[in-house]
C-alpha positions as a Markdown table, in Angstrom:
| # | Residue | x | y | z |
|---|---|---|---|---|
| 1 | Unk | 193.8 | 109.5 | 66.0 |
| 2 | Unk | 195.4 | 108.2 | 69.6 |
| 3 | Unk | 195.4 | 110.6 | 72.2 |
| 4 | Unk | 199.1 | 111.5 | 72.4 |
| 5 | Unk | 201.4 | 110.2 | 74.7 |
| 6 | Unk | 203.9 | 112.1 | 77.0 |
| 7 | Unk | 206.5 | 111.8 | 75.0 |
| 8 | Unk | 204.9 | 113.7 | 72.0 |
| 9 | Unk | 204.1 | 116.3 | 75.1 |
| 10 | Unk | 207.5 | 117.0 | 76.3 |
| 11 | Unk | 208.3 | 119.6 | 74.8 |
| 12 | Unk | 205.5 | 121.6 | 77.0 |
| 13 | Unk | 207.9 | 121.3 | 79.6 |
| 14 | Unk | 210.8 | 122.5 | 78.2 |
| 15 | Unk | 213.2 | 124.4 | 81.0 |
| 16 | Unk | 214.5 | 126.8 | 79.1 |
| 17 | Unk | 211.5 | 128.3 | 77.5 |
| 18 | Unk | 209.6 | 127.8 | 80.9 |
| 19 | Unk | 212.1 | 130.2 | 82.3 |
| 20 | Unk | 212.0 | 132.8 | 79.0 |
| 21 | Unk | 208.6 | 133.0 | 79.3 |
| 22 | Unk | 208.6 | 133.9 | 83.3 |
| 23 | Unk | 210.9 | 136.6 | 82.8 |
| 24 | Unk | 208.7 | 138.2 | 80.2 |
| 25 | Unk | 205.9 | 137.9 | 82.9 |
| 26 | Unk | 208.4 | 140.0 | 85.0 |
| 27 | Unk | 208.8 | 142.7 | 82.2 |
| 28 | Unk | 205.3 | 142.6 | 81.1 |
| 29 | Unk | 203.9 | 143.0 | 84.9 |
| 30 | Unk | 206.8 | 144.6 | 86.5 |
| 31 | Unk | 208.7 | 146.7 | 83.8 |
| 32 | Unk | 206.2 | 148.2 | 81.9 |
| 33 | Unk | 208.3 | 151.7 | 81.7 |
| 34 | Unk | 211.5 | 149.8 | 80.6 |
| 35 | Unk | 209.6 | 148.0 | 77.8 |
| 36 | Unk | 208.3 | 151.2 | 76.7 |
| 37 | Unk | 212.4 | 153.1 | 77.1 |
| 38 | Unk | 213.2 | 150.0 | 74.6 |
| 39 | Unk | 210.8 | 150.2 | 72.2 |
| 40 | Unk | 211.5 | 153.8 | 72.0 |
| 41 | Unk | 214.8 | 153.4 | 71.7 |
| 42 | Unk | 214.5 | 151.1 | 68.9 |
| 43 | Unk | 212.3 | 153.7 | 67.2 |
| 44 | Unk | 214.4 | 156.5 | 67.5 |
| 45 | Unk | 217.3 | 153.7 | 65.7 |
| 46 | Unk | 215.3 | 152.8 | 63.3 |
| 47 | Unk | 213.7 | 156.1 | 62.1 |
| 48 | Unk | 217.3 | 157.1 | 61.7 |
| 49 | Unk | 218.4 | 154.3 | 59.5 |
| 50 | Unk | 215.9 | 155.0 | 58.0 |
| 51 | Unk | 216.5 | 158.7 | 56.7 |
| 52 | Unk | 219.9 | 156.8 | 55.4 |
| 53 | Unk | 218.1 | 154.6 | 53.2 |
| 54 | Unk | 218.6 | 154.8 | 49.9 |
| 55 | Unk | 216.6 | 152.7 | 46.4 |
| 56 | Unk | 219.0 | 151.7 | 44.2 |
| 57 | Unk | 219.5 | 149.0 | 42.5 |
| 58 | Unk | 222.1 | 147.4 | 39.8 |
| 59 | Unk | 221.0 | 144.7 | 37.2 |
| 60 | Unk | 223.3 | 142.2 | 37.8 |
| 61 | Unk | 224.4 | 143.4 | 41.4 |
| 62 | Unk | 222.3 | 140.1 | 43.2 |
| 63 | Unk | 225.4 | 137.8 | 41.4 |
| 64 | Unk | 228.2 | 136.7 | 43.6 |
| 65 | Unk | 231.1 | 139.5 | 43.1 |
| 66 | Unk | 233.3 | 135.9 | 41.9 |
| 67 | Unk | 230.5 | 135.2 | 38.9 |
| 68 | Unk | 231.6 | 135.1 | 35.2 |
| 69 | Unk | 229.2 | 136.7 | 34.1 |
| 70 | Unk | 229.7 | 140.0 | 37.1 |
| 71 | Unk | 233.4 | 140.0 | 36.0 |
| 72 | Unk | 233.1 | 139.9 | 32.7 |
| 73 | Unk | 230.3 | 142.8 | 32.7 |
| 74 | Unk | 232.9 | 145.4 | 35.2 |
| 75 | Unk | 235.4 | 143.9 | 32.4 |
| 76 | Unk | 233.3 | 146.0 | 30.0 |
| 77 | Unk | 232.6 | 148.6 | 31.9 |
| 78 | Unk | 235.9 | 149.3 | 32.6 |
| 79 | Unk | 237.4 | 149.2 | 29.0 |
| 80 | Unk | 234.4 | 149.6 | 26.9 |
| 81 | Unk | 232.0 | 151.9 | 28.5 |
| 82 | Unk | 229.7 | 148.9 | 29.7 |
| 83 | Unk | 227.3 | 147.0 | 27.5 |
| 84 | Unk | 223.9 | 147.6 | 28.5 |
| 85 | Unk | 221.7 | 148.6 | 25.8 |
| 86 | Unk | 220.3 | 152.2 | 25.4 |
| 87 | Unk | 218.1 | 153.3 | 22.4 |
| 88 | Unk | 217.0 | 156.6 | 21.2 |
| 89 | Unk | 214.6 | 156.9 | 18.9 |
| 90 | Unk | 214.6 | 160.1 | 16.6 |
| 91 | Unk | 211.0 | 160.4 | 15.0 |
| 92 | Unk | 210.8 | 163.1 | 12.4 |
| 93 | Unk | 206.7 | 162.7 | 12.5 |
| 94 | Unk | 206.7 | 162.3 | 8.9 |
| 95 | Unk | 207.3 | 159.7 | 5.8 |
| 96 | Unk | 210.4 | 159.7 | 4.0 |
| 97 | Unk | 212.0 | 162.3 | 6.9 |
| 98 | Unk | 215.2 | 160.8 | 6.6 |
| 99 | Unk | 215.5 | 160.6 | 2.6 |
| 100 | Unk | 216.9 | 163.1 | 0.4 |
| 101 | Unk | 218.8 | 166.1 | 0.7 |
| 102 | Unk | 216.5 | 167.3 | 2.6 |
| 103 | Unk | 217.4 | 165.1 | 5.2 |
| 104 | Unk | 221.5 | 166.2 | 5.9 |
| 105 | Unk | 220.3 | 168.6 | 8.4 |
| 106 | Unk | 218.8 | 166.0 | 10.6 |
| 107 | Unk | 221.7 | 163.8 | 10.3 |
| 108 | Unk | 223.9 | 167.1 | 11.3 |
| 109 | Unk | 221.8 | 167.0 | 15.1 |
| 110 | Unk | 222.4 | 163.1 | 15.1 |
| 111 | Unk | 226.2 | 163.6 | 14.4 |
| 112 | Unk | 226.4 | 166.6 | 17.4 |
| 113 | Unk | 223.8 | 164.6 | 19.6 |
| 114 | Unk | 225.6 | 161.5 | 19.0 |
| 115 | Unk | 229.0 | 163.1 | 20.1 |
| 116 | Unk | 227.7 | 164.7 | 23.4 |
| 117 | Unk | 226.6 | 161.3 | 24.2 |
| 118 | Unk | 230.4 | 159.8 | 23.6 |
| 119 | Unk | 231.8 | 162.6 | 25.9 |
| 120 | Unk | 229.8 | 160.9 | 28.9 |
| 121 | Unk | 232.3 | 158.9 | 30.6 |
| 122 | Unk | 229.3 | 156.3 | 31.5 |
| 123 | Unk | 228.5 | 155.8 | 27.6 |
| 124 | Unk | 230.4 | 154.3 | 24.5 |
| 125 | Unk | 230.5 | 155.5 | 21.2 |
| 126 | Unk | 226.5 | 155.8 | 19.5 |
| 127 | Unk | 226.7 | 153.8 | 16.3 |
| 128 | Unk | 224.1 | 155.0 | 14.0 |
| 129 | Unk | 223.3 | 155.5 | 10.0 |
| 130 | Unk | 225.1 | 159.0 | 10.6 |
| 131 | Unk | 228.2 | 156.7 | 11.1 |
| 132 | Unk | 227.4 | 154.3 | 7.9 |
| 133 | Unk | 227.1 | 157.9 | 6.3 |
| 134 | Unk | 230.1 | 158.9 | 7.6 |
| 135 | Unk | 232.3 | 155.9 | 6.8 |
| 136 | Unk | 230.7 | 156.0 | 3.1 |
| 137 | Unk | 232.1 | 159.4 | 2.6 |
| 138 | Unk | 235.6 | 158.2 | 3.6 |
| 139 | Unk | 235.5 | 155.3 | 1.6 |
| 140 | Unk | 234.3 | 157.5 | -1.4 |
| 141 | Unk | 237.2 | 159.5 | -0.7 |
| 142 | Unk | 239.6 | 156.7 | -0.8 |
| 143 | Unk | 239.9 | 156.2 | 2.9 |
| 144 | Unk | 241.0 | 159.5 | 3.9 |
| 145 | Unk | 240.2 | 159.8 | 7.8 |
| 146 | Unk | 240.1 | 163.7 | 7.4 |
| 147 | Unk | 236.7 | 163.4 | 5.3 |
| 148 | Unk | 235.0 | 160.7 | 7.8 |
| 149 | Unk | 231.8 | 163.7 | 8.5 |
| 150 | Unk | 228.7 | 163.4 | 7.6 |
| 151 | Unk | 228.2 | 164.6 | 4.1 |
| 152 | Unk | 227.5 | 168.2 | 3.4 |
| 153 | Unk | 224.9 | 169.7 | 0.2 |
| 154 | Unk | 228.4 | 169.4 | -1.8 |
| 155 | Unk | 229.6 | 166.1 | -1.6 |
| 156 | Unk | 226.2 | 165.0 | -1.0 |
| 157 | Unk | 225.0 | 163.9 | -4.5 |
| 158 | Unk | 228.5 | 161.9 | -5.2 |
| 159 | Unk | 227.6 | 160.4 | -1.8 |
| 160 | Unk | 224.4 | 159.3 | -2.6 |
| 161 | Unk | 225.2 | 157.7 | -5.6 |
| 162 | Unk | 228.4 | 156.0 | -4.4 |
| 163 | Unk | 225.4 | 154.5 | -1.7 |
| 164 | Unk | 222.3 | 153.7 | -4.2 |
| 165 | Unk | 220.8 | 150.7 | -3.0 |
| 166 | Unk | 222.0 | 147.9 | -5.6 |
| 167 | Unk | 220.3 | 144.5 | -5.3 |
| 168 | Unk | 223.1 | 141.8 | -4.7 |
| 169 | Unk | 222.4 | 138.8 | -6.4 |
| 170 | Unk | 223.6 | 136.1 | -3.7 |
| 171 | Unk | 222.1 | 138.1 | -0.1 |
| 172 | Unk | 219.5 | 140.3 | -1.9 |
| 173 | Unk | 220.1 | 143.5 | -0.3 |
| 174 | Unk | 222.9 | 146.0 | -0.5 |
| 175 | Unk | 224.9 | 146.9 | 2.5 |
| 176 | Unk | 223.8 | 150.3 | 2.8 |
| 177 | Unk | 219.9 | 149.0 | 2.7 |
| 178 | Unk | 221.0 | 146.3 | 5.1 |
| 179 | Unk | 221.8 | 149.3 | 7.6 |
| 180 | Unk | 219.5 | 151.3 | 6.5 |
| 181 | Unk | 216.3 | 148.7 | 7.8 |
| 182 | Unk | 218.7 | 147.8 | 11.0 |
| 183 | Unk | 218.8 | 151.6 | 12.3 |
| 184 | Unk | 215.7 | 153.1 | 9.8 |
| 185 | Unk | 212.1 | 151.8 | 10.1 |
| 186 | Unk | 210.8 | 150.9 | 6.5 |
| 187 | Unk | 208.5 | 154.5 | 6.4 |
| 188 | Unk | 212.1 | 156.1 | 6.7 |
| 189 | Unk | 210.1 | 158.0 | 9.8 |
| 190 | Unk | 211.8 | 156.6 | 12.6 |
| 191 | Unk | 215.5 | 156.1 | 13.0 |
| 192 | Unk | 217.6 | 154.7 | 16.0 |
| 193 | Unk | 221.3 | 155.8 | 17.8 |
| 194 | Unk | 222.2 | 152.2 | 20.0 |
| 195 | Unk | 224.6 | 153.5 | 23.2 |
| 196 | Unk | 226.3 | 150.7 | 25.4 |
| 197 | Unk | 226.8 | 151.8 | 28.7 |
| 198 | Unk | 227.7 | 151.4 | 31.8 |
| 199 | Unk | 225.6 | 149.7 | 35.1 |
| 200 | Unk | 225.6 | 152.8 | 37.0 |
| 201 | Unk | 222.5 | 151.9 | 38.7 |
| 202 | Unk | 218.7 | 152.8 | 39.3 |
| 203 | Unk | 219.6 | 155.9 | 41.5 |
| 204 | Unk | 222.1 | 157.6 | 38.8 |
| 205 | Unk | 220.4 | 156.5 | 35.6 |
| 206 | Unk | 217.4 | 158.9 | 36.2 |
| 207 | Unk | 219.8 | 161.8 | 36.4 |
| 208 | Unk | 221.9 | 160.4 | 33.3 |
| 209 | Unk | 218.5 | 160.4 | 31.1 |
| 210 | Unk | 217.3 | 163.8 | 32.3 |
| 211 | Unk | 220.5 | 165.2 | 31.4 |
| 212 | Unk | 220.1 | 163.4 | 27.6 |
| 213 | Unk | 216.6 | 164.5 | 27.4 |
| 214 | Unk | 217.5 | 168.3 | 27.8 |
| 215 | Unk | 220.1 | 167.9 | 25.1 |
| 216 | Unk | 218.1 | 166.0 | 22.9 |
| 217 | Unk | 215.4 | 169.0 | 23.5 |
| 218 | Unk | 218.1 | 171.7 | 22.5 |
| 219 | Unk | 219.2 | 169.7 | 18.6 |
| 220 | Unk | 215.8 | 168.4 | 18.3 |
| 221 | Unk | 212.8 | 171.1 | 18.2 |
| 222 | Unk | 210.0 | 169.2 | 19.9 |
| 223 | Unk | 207.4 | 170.4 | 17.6 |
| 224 | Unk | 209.3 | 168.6 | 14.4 |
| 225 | Unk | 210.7 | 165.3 | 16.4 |
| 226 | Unk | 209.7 | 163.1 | 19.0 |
| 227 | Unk | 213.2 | 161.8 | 20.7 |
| 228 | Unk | 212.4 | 158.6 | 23.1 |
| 229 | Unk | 214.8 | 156.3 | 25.3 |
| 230 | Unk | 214.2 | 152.8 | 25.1 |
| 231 | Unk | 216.3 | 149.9 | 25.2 |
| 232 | Unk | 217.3 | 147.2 | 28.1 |
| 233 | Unk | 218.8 | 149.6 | 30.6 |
| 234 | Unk | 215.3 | 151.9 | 30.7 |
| 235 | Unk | 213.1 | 149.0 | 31.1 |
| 236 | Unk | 215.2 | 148.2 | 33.9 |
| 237 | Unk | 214.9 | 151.4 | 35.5 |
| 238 | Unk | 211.0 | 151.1 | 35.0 |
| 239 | Unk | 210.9 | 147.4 | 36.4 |
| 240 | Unk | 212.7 | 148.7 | 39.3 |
| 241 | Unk | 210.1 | 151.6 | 40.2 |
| 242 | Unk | 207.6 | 149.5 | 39.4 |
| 243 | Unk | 208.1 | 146.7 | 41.7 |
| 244 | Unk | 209.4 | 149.1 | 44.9 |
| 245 | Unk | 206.0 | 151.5 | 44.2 |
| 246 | Unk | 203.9 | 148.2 | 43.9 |
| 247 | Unk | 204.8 | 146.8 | 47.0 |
| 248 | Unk | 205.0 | 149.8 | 48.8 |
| 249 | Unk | 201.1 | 150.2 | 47.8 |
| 250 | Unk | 200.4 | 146.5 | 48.8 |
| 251 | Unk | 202.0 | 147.0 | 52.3 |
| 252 | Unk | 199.5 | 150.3 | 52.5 |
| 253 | Unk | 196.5 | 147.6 | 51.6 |
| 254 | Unk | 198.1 | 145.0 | 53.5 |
| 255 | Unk | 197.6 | 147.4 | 57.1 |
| 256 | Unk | 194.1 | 148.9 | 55.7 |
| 257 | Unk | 192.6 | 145.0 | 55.4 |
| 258 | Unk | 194.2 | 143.6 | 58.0 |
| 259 | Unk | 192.6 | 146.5 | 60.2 |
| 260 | Unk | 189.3 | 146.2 | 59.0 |
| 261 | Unk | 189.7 | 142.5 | 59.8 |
| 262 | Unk | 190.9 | 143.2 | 63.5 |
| 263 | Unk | 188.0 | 145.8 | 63.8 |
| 264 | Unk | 185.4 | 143.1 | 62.5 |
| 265 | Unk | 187.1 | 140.4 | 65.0 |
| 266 | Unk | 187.7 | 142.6 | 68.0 |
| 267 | Unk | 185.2 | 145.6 | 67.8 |
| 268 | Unk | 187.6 | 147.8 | 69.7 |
| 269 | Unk | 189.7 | 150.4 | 68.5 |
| 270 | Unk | 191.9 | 149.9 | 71.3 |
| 271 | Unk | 192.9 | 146.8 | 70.5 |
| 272 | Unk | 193.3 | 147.8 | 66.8 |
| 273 | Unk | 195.9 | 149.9 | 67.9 |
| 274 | Unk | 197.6 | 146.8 | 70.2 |
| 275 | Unk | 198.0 | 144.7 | 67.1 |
| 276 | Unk | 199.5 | 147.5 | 64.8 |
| 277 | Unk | 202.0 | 148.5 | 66.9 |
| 278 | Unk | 204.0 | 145.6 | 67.4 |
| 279 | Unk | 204.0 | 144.4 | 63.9 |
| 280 | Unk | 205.5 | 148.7 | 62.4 |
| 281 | Unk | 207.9 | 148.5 | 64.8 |
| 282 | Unk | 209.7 | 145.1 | 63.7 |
| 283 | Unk | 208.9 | 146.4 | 59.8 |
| 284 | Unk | 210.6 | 150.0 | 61.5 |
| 285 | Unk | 213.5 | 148.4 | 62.7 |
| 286 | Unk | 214.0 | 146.0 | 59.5 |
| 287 | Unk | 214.4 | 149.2 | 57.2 |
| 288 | Unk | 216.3 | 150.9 | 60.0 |
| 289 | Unk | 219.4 | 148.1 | 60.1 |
| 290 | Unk | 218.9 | 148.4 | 56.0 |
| 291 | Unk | 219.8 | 152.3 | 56.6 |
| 292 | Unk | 222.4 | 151.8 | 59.3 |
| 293 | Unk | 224.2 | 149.3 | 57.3 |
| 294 | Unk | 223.5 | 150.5 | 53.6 |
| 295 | Unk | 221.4 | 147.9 | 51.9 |
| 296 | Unk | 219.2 | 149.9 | 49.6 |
| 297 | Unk | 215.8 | 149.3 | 48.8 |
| 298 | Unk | 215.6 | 147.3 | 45.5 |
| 299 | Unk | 213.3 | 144.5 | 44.1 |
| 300 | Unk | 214.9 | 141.9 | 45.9 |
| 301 | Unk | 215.3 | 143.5 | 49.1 |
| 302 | Unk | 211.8 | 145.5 | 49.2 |
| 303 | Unk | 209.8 | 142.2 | 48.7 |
| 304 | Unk | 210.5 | 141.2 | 52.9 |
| 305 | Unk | 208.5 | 143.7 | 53.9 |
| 306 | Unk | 205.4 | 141.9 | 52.8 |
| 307 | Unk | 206.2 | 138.6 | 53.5 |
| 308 | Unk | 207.3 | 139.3 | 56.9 |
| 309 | Unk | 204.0 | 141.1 | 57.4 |
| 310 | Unk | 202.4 | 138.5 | 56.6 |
| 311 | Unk | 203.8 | 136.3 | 59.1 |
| 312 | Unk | 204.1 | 138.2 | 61.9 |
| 313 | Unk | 200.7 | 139.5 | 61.7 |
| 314 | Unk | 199.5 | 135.8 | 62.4 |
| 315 | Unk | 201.5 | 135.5 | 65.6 |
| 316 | Unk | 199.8 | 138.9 | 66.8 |
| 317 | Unk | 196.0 | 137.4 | 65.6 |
| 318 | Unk | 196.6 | 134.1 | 67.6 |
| 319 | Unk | 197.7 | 136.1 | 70.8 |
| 320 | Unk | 194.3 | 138.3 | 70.5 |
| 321 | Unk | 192.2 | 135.6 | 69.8 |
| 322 | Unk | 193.5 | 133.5 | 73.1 |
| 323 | Unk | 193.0 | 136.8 | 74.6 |
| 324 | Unk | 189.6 | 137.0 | 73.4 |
| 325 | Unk | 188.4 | 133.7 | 74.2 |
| 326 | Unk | 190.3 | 133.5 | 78.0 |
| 327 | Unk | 188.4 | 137.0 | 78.8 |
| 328 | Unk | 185.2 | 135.6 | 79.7 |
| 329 | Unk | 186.9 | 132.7 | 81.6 |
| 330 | Unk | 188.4 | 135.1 | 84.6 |
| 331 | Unk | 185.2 | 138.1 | 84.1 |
| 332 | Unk | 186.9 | 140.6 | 82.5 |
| 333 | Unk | 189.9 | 140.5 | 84.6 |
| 334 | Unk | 193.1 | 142.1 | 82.2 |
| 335 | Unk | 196.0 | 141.4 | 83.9 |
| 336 | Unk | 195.1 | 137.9 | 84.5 |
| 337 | Unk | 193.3 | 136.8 | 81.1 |
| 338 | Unk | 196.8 | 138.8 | 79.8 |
| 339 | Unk | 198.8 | 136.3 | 82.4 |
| 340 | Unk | 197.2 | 132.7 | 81.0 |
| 341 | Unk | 196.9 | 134.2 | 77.7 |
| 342 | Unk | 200.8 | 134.7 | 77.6 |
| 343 | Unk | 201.3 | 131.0 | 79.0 |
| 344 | Unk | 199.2 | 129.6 | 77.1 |
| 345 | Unk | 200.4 | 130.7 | 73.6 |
| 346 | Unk | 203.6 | 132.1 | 74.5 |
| 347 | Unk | 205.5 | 128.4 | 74.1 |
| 348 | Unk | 203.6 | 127.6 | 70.4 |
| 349 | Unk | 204.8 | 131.2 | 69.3 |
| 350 | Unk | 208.3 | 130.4 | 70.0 |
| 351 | Unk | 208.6 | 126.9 | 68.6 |
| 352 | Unk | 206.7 | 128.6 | 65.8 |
| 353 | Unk | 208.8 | 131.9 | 65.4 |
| 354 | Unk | 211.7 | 129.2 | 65.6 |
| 355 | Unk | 210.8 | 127.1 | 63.0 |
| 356 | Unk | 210.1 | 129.9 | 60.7 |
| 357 | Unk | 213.3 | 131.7 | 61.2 |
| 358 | Unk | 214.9 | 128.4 | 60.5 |
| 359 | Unk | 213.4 | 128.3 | 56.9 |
| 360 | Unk | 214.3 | 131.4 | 56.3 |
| 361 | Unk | 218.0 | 131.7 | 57.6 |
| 362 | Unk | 218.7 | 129.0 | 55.9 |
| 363 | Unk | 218.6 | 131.2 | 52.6 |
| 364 | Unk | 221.6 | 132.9 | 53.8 |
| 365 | Unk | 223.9 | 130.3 | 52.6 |
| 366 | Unk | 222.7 | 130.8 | 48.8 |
| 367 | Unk | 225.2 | 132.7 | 46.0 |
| 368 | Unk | 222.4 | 135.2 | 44.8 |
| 369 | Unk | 222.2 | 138.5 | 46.2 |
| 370 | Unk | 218.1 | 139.0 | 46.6 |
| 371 | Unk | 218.3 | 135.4 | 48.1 |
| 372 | Unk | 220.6 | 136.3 | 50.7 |
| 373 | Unk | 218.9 | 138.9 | 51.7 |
| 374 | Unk | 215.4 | 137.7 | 51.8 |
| 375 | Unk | 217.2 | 135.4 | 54.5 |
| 376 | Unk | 218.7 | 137.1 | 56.7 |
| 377 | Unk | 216.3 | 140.6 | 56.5 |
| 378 | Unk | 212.7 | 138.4 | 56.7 |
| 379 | Unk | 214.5 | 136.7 | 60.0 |
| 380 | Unk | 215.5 | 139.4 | 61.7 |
| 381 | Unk | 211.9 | 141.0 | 61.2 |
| 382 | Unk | 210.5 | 137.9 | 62.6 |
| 383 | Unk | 213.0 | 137.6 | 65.6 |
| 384 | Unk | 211.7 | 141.8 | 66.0 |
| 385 | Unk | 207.9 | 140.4 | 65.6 |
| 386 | Unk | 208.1 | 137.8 | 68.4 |
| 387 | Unk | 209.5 | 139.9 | 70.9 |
| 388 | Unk | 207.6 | 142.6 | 70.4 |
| 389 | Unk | 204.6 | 140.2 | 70.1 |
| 390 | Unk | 205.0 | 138.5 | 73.5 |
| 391 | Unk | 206.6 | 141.5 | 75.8 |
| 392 | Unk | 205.0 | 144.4 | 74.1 |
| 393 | Unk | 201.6 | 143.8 | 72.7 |
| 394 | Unk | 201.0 | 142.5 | 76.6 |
| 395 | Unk | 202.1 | 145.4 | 78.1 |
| 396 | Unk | 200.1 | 147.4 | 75.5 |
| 397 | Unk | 196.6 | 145.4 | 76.6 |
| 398 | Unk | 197.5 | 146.0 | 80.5 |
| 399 | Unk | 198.3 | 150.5 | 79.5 |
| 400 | Unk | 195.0 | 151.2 | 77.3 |
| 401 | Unk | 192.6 | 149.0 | 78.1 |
| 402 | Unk | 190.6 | 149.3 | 81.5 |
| 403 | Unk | 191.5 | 147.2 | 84.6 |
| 404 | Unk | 188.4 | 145.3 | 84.0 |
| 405 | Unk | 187.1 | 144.9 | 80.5 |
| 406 | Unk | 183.5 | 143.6 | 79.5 |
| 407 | Unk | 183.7 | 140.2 | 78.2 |
């Protein structure tokens, strides 16, 4: 290719970051104790915000608050409980536990558990076979709303005639066998009670299924039935955890091999602890604002952390490895490798930090929720990584490492 010509060079000379970039020489050379008062300061912020953050997430709370779909779900919530799916399973650990006579009593736990669950103000009415039991006895009884119970050991053999399964000759099951395989697995083992309720969130739900589990422990004697939760809103709950504890344990690998790779470059631990610093305190301040101004930590929130990491860790490894590389040039001397070092990559780190904020700012302007904030949360962290990049991680190399350093 052409050598390039001035014009494709201009931008070297820019003014205004030719004037940024000497008053971070004055603050890096000149202000070392005010640098360190700020990034205190913006510590102490963050670690507060911090203590106010809260993980909890909603499954549809990433739609705009004008969606069809978010209106018609609080729609729900508000007259009909909600709508997200909850199952509990009820297995009796045997064949055939739900057949026969001998299997009223268990339907007797369903109908209390069942009515505990309706008394939440969070969950609708349990539909179950105890119900299709229930309306069978008050249609045996000619629709009289004072016998809709379950059926007792009197009424219980007129009951179980009135519900024989008889074979219909144009769908091929009988009703009560059609809701007998849609709540009852074929071994008659296993039956289900479906609950709608409401989004109440990843933070509440926990509490809400502890609270079932302890009365499901007091109808159901664990050593006779296994009671499980299952259904849409669980798996949810689960994702959720999953994806926060996952990246939480990837940032935690993320430090660990990026320190072993600064270690392997840089053979000092000194400067190990130069390139850490400024890259927590931009991830410190990040969760700090998310505390301050109550964004919780969910799946589409927690995922900046790593990206921005990512990022910002580059601008820190290009700094270091001018450093590096300008050290033999002036024999070792700090504050002048530090000097060159900061003129010489300080302009490509800004048009690059610039650029890259750019991309991601621009996600601001989109409807969904985890969007939105991947935008705005990942730019501020990179704003935080630049500055503390060019003003800090310089005044770091000039405190803790000697005057002169070995080349």
């Amino acid at each position: 290719m052409p050598p390039p010509k001035a014009r494709h060079l201009n931008y070297l000379e820019n003014r205004w970051l030719a004037s940024i970039l000497t008053k971070i020489e004055k603050w890096v050379f000149n202000h070392k104790k005010f640098v360190y008062a700020i990034s205190l300061a913006v510590v102490i912020f963050s670690v507060s915000g911090m203590l106010r953050l809260k993980a909890q997430g909603f499954i549809v709370d990433d739609l705009p608050k004008d969606d069809v779909i978010y209106q018609d779900l609080k729609f729900f919530e508000k007259n009909f409980e909600g709508i997200m799916p909850l199952e509990i399973l009820v297995d009796t650990r045997k064949k055939n536990g739900f057949a026969g006579a001998r299997a009223l009593p268990i339907f007797e736990k369903i109908d209390s558990f069942s009515r505990e669950i309706s008394a939440s103000p969070e969950m609708a009415r349990p539909l179950s076979l105890v119900e299709g039991l229930k309306f069978a006895k008050q249609g045996f009884y000619d629709g009289d709303s004072n016998n809709y119970a379950v059926p007792n050991s009197f009424d219980g053999s007129f009951v179980a005639d009135y519900l024989r399964v008889r074979k219909d000759s144009s769908a091929g099951k009988g009703s009560f066998q059609k809701l007998m395989s849609a709540f009852m697995d074929s071994n008659r083992q296993v039956t289900r009670i479906s609950v709608n309720m409401a989004d109440i969130g990843s933070k509440r739900l926990p509490l809400l299924l502890d609270s079932l589990q302890q009365r499901a422990n007091y109808y159901f004697d664990s050593s006779k039935y296994h009671v499980q939760f299952t259904g849409t809103s669980v798996t949810f709950l689960e994702g959720s955890r999953y994806i926060i504890n996952g990246l939480r344990d990837s940032i935690i690998w993320a430090f660990a091999l990026i320190s072993l790779c600064m270690l392997y470059l840089f053979r000092s631990f000194r400067i190990l602890l130069c390139s850490l610093i400024p890259n927590l305190i931009p991830l410190a301040l990040t969760a700090g604002v998310m505390g301050w101004a109550g964004i919780p930590l969910k799946p589409s929130t927690v995922l900046v952390f790593s990206v921005a990491l990512g990022i910002a860790i580059d601008v820190t490894i290009r700094f270091l490895i001018s450093y590096k590389q300008d050290l033999p040039r002036y024999n070792g001397n700090i504050e002048e490798t530090v000097m060159h070092t900061l003129r010489g990559t300080g302009i490509s780190i800004i048009y690059t930090s610039l650029v890259l904020i750019a991309g991601f700012i621009i996600f601001m302007f989109s409807g969904f929720g985890g969007t939105k904030a991947l935008g705005y949360l990942t730019s501020l962290t990179l704003l935080a990584a630049t500055l503390t990049n060019l003003i800090l991680l310089p005044v770091l190399l000039l405190t803790i490492t000697p005057k002169k350093e070995n080349p």
